[in-house]
C-alpha positions, 0 to 999 in steps of 0.5 A: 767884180761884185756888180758882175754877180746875178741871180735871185735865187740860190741856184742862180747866184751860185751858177753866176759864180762859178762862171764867173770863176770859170771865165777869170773873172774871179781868181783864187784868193778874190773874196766875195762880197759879205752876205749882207752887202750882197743881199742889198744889192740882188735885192734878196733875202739874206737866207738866199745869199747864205745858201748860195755860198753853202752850195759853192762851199759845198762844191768846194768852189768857195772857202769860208775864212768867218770874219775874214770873209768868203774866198775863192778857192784854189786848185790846192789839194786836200788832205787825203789818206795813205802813204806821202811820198816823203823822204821822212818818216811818215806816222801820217799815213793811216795804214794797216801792217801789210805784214798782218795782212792775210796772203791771199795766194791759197784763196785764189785757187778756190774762187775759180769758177764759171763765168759770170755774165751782164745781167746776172745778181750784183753780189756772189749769192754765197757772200751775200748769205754770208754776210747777212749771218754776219750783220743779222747777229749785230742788228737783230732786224728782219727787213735786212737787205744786203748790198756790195760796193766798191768800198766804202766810200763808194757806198757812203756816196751812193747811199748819199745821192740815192736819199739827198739833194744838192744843199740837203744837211748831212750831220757829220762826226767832228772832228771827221774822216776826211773821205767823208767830208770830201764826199758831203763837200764834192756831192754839194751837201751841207755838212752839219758838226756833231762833237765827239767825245770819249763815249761816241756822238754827242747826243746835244749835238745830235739833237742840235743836228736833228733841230738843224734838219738834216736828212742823213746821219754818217757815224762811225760806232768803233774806232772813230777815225780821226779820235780812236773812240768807240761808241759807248752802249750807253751812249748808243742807247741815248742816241736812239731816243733822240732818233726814235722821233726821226725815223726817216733819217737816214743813218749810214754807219761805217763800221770799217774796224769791224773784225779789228775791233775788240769792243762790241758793236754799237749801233743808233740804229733802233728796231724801229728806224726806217732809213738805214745802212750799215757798211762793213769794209775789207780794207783794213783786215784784207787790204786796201787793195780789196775795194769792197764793201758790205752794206745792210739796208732796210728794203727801201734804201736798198732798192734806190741803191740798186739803181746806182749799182745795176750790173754792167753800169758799176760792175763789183768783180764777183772775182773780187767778191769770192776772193773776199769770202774765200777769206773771210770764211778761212780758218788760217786767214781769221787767225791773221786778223785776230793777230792783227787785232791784237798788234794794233791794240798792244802797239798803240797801248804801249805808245799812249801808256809811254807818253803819259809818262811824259803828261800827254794824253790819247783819246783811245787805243782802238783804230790804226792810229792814236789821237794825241793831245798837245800842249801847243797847237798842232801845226807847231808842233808838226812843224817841229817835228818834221825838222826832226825828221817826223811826217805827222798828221794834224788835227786840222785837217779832219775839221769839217770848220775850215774857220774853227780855232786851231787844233791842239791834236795829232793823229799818229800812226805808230803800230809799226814803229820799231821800240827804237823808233817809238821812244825817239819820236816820244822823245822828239815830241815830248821836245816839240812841246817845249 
């Protein structure tokens, strides 16, 4: 098999992969040959040989084991957000209350109007005067742009294709959100780590990241999902100088707690930076089935990306997007948001405050879910815990490392436990650790 690989170049030898992926020759499971080896035998720099298997990691063609060697992947699933079908009880899923969401049955009598036809501007001209009030108080930047996508993760992809080429760097929050190590893997990026601790981004890990050459920055200033943390103003502000040198960065913040928050937002986007994005979702406070997102950009980055959302080729329902307004401008819908703020923040509280007593700790309250410390590595303990009838979350699945050591943290979604369940599953994990 290692005879059958050719190429002289990354692209190449990559390509020569896949085929051979693609015809059986290789099969999930089959490991290519090391580096080095491979190198010899191409007659290649071994700068070229590691950036072929980046590109096919990147592609998630290829898995990378560290000493054990470099496999071919399988046709398994990855880890993706939301509800599991499951007959147990699932704190893995990551989902708001739908109880606090707001109903948007009087909305919809209001966003009635004329047709809108193909040609016509992408975003609703009251949402996006709306939104740009909204991001204008945080960023204080004249040269705002406003931009509508079809969620999130819609806008972190496109934002990503409009500045990046395949095997460009992107420095990723490690642990991550896993829809943002999907769309670096899927996109053919290299994902580049950058520790998170209790104030936000680490600023050595971001200058290492810097030193490392990558091209685009994703960032979650509140709510950190998988951790919970919040960054910090001080933090925010080491960050920016670091950054201050790099202008041209691209740095695309999403601020997906945003309205549920109750810490001020901070930002690593400085008064001067060139290349920004911050992407503002509905989905938490509006629902998961509202796929909208607001994005604010510099002129720039805003005109590329309105190549990638002209109308007719990625349509936004500017139904959808009255819908959205309808509500967030409404008084009784704002009031159900600010309950839902403070249910989240209350519940989990409560939770990390009663497993202290029992000597483990969370990183932080704020988000949906809480990111728990363990005694003993994670897997274990999910195991133990499912025989006990819990569906958890390890922390494995948010390294961007797929060779890091294992994990010793859980992410539990427990806002909408009853006071029963909640001291049964403190009581089942306090045991799970033993």
């Amino acid at each position: 098999m290692d005879d059958q690989i050719t190429g002289s170049t990354a692209a190449e030898i990559a390509d020569s992969v896949r085929g051979l992926r693609e015809r059986g020759t290789l099969r999930p499971g089959d490991a290519l040959p090391p580096v080095r080896e491979l190198a010899v035998r191409l007659g290649i720099n071994r700068n070229t040989a590691v950036a072929a298997y980046r590109q096919l990691a990147g592609a998630g063609l290829v898995i990378s084991r560290g000493r054990a060697g470099t496999l071919i992947a399988g046709a398994e699933s990855v880890a993706q957000e939301g509800l599991a079908d499951t007959v147990l009880h699932d704190i893995a899923s990551g989902n708001p209350d739908p109880a606090l969401i707001p109903d948007p049955t009087p909305a919809l009598s209001r966003i009635v109007g004329r047709p809108v036809l193909y040609g016509e501007p992408v975003i609703d001209a009251a949402l996006e005067a709306w939104t740009r009030e909204w991001m204008h108080a945080d960023l204080h930047r004249d040269d705002l742009t406003i931009c509508v996508t079809s969620g999130a993760v819609d806008a972190v992809e496109r934002l990503l294709a409009q500045a990046l080429m395949r095997d460009d760097a992107v420095a990723l929050e490690d642990p991550c959100f896993l829809a943002s190590i999907h769309t670096v893997r899927l996109g053919g990026y290299r994902a580049v780590p950058v520790p998170v601790d209790d104030e936000g981004m680490t600023v050595e890990g971001l200058r290492a990241a810097l030193d490392a050459g990558v091209r685009a920055i994703i960032s979650t200033p509140r709510a950190q999902n998988p951790t919970g943390v919040t960054l910090t103003p001080e933090r925010a502000a080491a960050l920016r100088e670091v950054l201050a040198d790099h202008p041209y960065v691209l740095i695309i913040e999403d601020d997906h707690f945003s309205l549920l928050s109750p810490h001020a937002y901070a930002t690593l986007i400085g008064p001067q930076h060139r290349r920004y994005a911050l992407v503002r979702s509905v989905s938490k406070f509006l629902g998961p089935d509202m796929c909208l997102a607001l994005a604010a950009t510099d002129p720039t980055t805003a005109e590329r990306l309105s190549l990638r959302l002209s109308p007719g080729t990625t349509w936004v329902s500017h139904l959808l997007q009255r819908l959205a307004h309808a509500q967030l401008t409404d008084a009784s819908a704002r009031t159900q948001i600010s309950t839902a703020s403070a249910h989240y923040a209350e519940r989990n509280a409560a939770f990390a405050a009663a497993l202290e007593t029992h000597g483990i700790s969370t990183s932080s309250v704020d988000g949906l879910s809480l990111w728990v410390r363990l005694t003993a590595p994670a897997r274990t303990t999910a195991e133990r815990l499912m025989r006990r009838g819990w569906l958890a979350r390890t922390g494995d699945e948010f390294c961007i490392d797929e060779s890091s050591p294992a994990s010793h943290h859980l992410r539990l979604t427990v806002h909408d436990l009853s006071d029963a369940d909640a001291a049964r599953l403190i009581d089942d994990l306090v045991a799970a650790q033993r």
